[in-house]
C-alpha positions in Angstrom: 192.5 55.7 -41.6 195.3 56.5 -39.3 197.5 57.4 -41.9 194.9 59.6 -43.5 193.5 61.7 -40.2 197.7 61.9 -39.3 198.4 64.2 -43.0 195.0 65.9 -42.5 196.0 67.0 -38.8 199.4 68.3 -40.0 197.3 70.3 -43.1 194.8 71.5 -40.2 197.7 72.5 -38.2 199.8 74.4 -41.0 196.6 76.2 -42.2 195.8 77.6 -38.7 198.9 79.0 -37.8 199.4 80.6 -41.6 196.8 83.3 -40.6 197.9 85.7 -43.3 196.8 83.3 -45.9 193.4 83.0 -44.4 193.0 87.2 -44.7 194.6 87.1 -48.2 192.7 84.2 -49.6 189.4 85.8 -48.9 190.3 89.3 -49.1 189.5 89.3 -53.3 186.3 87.1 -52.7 185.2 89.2 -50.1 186.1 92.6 -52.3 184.0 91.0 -55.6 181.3 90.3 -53.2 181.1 93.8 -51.7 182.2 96.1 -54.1 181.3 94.3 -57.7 177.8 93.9 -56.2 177.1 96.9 -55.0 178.7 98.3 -57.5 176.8 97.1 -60.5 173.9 96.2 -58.4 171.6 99.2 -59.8 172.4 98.2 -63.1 172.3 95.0 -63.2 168.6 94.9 -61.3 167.0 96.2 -64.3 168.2 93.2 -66.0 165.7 90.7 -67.4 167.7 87.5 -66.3 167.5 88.4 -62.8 164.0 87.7 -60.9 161.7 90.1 -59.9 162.7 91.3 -56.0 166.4 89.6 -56.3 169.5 92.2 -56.1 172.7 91.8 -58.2 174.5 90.9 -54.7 171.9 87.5 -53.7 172.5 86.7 -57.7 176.4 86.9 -57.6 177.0 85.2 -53.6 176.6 81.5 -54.7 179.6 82.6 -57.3 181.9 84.3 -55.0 181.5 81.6 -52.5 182.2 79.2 -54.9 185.5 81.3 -56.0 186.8 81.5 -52.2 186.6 77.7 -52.5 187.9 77.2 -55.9 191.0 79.7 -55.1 191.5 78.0 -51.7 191.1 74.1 -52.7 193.5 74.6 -56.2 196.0 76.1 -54.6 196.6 73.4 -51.7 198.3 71.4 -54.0 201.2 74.1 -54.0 201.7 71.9 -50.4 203.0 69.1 -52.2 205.7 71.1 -53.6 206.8 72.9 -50.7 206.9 69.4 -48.9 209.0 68.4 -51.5 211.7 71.1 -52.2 212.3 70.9 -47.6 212.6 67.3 -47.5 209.3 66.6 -46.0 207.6 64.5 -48.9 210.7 62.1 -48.7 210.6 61.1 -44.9 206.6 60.2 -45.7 207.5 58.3 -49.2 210.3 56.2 -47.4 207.6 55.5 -44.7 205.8 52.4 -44.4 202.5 54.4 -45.4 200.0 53.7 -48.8 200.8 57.0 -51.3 196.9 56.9 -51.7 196.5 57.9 -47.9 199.2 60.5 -48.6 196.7 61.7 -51.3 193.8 61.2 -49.3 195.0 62.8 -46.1 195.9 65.8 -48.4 192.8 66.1 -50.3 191.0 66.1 -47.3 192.9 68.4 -45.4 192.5 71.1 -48.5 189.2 70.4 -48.3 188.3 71.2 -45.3 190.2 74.5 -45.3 188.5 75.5 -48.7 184.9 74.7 -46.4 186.2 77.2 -43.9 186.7 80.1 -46.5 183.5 78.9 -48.0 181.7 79.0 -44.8 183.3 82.2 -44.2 181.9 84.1 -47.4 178.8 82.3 -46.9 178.4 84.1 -43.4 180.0 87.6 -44.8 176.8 86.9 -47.4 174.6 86.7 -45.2 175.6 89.8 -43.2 174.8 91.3 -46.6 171.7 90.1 -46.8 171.5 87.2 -48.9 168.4 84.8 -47.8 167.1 81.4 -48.7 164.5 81.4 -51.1 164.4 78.0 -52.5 161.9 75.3 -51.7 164.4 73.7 -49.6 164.3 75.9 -46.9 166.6 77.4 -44.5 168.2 74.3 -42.8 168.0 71.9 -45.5 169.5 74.6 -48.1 172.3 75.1 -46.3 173.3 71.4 -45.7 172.9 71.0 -49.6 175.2 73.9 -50.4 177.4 72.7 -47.7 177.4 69.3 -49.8 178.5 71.4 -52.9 181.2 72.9 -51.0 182.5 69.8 -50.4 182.2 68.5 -53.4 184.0 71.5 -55.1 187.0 71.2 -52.6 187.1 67.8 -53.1 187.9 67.7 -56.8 189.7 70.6 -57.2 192.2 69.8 -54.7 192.3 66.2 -56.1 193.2 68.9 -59.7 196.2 70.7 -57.6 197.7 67.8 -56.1 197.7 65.4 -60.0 199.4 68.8 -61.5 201.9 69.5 -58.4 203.0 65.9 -58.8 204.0 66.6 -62.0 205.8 70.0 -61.2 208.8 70.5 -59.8 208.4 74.2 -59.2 206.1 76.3 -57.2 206.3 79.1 -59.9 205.7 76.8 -62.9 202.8 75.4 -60.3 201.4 78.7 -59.6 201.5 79.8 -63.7 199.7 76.9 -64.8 196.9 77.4 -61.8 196.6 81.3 -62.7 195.9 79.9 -66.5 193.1 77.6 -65.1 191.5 79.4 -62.4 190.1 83.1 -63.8 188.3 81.1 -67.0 186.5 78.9 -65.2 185.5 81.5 -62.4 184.3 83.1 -65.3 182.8 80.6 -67.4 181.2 79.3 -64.7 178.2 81.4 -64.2 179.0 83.2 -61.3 179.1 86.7 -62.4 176.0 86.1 -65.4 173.6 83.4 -66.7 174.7 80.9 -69.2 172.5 81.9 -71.3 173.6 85.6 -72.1 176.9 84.2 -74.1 177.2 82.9 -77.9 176.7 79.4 -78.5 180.6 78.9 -78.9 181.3 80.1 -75.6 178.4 78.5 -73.4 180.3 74.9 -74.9 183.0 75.6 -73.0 180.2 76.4 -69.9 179.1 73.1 -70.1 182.4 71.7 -69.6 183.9 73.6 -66.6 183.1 72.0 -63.8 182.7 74.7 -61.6 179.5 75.4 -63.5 177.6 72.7 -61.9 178.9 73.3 -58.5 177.8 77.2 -58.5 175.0 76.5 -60.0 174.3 73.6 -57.3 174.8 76.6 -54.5 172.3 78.8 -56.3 169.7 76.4 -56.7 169.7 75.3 -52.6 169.9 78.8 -51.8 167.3 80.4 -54.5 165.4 77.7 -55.8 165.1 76.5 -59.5 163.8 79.7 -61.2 167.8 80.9 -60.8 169.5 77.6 -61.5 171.0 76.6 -65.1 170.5 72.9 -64.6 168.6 70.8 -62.1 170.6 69.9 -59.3 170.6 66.4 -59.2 172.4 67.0 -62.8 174.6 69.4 -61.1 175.4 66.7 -57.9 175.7 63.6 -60.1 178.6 65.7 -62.5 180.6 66.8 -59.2 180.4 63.8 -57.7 181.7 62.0 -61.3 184.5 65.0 -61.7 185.5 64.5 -57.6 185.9 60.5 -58.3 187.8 60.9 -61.3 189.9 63.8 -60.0 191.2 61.6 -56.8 192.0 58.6 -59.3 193.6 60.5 -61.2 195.5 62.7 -58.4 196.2 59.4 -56.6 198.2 57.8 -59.5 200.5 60.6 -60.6 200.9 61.3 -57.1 202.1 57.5 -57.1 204.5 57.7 -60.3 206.3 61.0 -58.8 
């Protein structure tokens, strides 16, 4: 546990003292949010898969928040990489210290930073006017999409660090992310209901991950009417895709 809370510090540390990356990693969530709501907002509203007294922005909030997390969390993996061309990763490999820790301490640390941007959007929401309308309630709904935060920034972090181990470059690293992360934003959900694309495409829904998580957001926050899926189906996939991605993040991280 030492090991573990000693690689999240250091990830805590670097994060807070890059203060540019905080600003840059939110500044496209943020603009979606804003502008691509407001935007469309009038337009979309007279929509029939929207519910009657819900704006475009409340709709499109669980999405964006899940985007700022998904951009944060797959991209801490470039860490790995960086530690690795300075010399860092070597002095931790050649220490008497489990690679799964390592892993862990990572994961956890790229976690949390993805909660922070999350939390950060979800307040910036808020400020716009996004409420809790779901059966849950105020308090409740927000430790349940808290709990999908996590879950998110768990498993996609777990993602970044099985693919860095596998990379030796951080421009090789941040192709193959690019390639991953814009279709599953937007086959997730976020932006539109399932339900509005061709049979052929909503497959490939059911299959991105990020579906259930933003979808798991929604339905704390708006209640059931909104959601795609009921959310114990979206909690039980997360938690399955977060397990698998650790395993699977822990043992290429352990053949590097």
């Amino acid at each position: 546990m030492n090991d573990i809370y000693t690689i999240w510090l250091r990830e805590m540390i670097r994060y807070v003292r890059a203060r540019s990356r905080i600003i840059t990693s939110l500044a496209m969530p943020i603009l979606w949010l804003a502008l691509l709501g407001t935007a469309l907002g009038s337009m979309m509203e007279k929509s029939p898969f929207l519910p009657p007294g819900m704006n475009y922005v409340q709709y499109i909030a669980p999405g964006i928040i899940g985007m700022a997390i998904l951009f944060t969390s797959i991209f801490s993996g470039i860490s790995i990489i960086f530690d690795r061309e300075f010399g860092f990763l070597k002095e931790i490999l050649v220490a008497p210290v489990s690679r799964v820790s390592i892993v862990l301490g990572k994961a956890l640390g790229g976690t949390t930073t993805a909660m922070i941007q999350g939390l950060i959007m979800f307040a910036f929401a808020i400020i716009l006017g996004i409420k809790f309308n779901s059966e849950f309630g105020t308090s409740l709904g927000f430790i349940i999409s808290v709990l999908f935060m996590f879950l998110i920034g768990l498993s996609f972090v777990s993602l970044g660090i099985a693919i860095a181990s596998k990379i030796e470059s951080m421009e090789g690293f941040q192709a193959i992310m690019s390639f991953l992360i814009m279709p599953m934003f937007f086959l997730s959900g976020a932006l539109y209901p399932i339900e509005v694309l061709p049979d052929w495409l909503r497959v490939l829904t059911y299959i991105d991950p990020l579906t259930y998580g933003v979808d798991g957001i929604r339905y704390a926050i708006q209640g059931a009417e909104v959601a795609q899926f009921p959310i114990l189906l979206d909690f039980g996939v997360l938690v399955l895709f977060s397990v698998i991605m650790v395993l699977v993040g822990s043992y290429l991280f352990k053949k590097s």
